[in-house]
C-alpha positions in Angstrom: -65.0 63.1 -64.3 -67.2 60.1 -64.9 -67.4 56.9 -62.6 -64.7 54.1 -64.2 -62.2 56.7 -65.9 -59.9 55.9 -63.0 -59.5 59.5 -61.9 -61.2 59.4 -58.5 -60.0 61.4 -55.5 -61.1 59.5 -52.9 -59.6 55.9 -51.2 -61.3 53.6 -52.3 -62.4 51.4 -48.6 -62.6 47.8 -50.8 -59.2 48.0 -51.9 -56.0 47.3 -49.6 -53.4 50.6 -49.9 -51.1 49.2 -51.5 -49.1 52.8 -52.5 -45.5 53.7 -51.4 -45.3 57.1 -50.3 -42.4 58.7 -49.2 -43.9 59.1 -45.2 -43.3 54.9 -45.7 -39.4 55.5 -46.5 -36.5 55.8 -44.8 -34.9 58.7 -46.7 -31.9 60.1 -44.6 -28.5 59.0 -43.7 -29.5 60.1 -40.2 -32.5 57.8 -39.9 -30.8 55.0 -41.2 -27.9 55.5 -38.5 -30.1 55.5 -35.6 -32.0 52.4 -36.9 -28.4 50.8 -37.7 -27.1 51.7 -33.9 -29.7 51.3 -31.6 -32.1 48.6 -33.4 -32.6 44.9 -32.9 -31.5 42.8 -36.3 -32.0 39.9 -37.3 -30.9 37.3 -40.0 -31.6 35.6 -43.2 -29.3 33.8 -46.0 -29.5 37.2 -47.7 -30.2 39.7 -45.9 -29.6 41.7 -42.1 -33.1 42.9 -41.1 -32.6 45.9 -38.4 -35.4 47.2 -36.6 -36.1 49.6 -34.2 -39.6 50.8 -32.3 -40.5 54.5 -33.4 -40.2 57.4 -30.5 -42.7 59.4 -32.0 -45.4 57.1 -30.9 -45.9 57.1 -35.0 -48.1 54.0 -36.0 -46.2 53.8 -39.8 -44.2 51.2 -40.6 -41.3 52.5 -42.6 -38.4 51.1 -44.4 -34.7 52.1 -45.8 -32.5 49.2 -48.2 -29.0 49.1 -48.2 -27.1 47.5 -50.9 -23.1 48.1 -50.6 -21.0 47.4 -54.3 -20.2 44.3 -52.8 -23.2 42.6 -53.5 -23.2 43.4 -57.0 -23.2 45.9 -60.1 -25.6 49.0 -59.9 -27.8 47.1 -62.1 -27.9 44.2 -59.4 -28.4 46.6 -56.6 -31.2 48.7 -57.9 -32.9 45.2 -58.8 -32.7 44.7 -55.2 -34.2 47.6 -53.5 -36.8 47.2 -56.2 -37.8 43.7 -55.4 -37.3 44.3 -51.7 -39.6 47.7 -51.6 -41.9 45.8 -53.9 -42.4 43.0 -51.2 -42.7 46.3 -48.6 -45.4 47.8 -51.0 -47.4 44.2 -51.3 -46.8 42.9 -47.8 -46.6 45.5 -45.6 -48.6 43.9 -42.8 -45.6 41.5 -42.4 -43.6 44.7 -40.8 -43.7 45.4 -37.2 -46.5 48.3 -36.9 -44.8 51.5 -35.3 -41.1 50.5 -36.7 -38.7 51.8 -38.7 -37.0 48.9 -40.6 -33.4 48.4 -42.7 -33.1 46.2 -44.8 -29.2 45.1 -45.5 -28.4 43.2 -48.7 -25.9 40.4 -48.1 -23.8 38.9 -51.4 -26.4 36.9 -53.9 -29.4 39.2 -53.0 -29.0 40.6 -56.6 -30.2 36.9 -57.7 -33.4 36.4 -55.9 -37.0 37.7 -57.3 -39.8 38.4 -55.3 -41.1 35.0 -54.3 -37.7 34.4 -52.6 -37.1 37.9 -50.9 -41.3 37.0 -49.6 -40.2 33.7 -48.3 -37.3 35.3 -46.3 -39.2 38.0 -44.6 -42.2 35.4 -44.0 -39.4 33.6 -42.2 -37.9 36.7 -40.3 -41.2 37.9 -39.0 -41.9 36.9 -35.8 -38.0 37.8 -34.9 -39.2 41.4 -36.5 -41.7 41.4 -34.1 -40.5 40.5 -30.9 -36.8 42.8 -31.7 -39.3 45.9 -32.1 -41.1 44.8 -28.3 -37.5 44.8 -26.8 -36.0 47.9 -25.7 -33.8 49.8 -27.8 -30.2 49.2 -27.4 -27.4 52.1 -26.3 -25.7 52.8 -29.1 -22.1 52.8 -28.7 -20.0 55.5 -26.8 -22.9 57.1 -25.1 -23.3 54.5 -22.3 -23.2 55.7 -18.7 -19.8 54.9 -17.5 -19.7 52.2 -14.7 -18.6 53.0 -11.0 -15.7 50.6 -10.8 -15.8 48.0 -8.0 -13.0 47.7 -5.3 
């Protein structure tokens, strides 16, 4: 292995990390349901930004897309979780640190590229960041039932 064949090991401190490993995903239905019931969301024209503070004291910042058929074609919603995990990969400081993110697709987020999908996280970001501060919310059915008053 000679220096400039690209084969090195080691991270390289002069370049940003901008990989996309599967410790940065949200990968199972499970962690995408407690994110969906018990985080903080806000919204853009596009999209449903959920997130929710990690309980393992974890410092990643990971994400999960969900595009429903109602948004468009399977070539339209793989374009979108592309474009939207692209943005993740490239801009991953605009994430809360410590949160678990997901990302809903709303009709017409087939027909943005990756400036647009930027511009609409740039926007969401400090509600990212103060809905990860706030406590998590109950999720539904497990509240502790209220003593009625008289």
């Amino acid at each position: 292995m000679s220096p400039g064949d690209g084969l090195e090991t080691e991270a390289r401190p002069d370049r940003p990390d901008f990989s996309f490993p599967p410790s940065h995903r949200l990968r199972r239905r499970e962690e995408f349901l407690r994110v969906q019931r018990r985080g903080r969301r806000a919204h853009t024209a596009h999209f449903v930004w959920v997130v929710l503070s990690r309980e393992d004291g974890e410092r990643l910042r990971r994400v999960g897309i969900t595009v429903t058929k109602k948004v468009a074609k399977a070539v339209g919603r793989n374009r979108v979780k592309r474009v939207v995990r692209e943005v993740f990969r490239t801009h991953r400081h605009l994430f809360p640190e410590g949160c678990d993110v997901v990302v809903i697709a709303k009709s017409g987020a087939h027909e943005l590229g990756y400036g647009d999908v930027l511009s609409e996280i740039q926007k969401v970001e400090r509600a990212l960041n103060a809905a990860a501060r706030k406590k998590p919310l109950e999720p539904k059915g497990e509240r502790a039932k209220r003593p009625k008053k008289r």
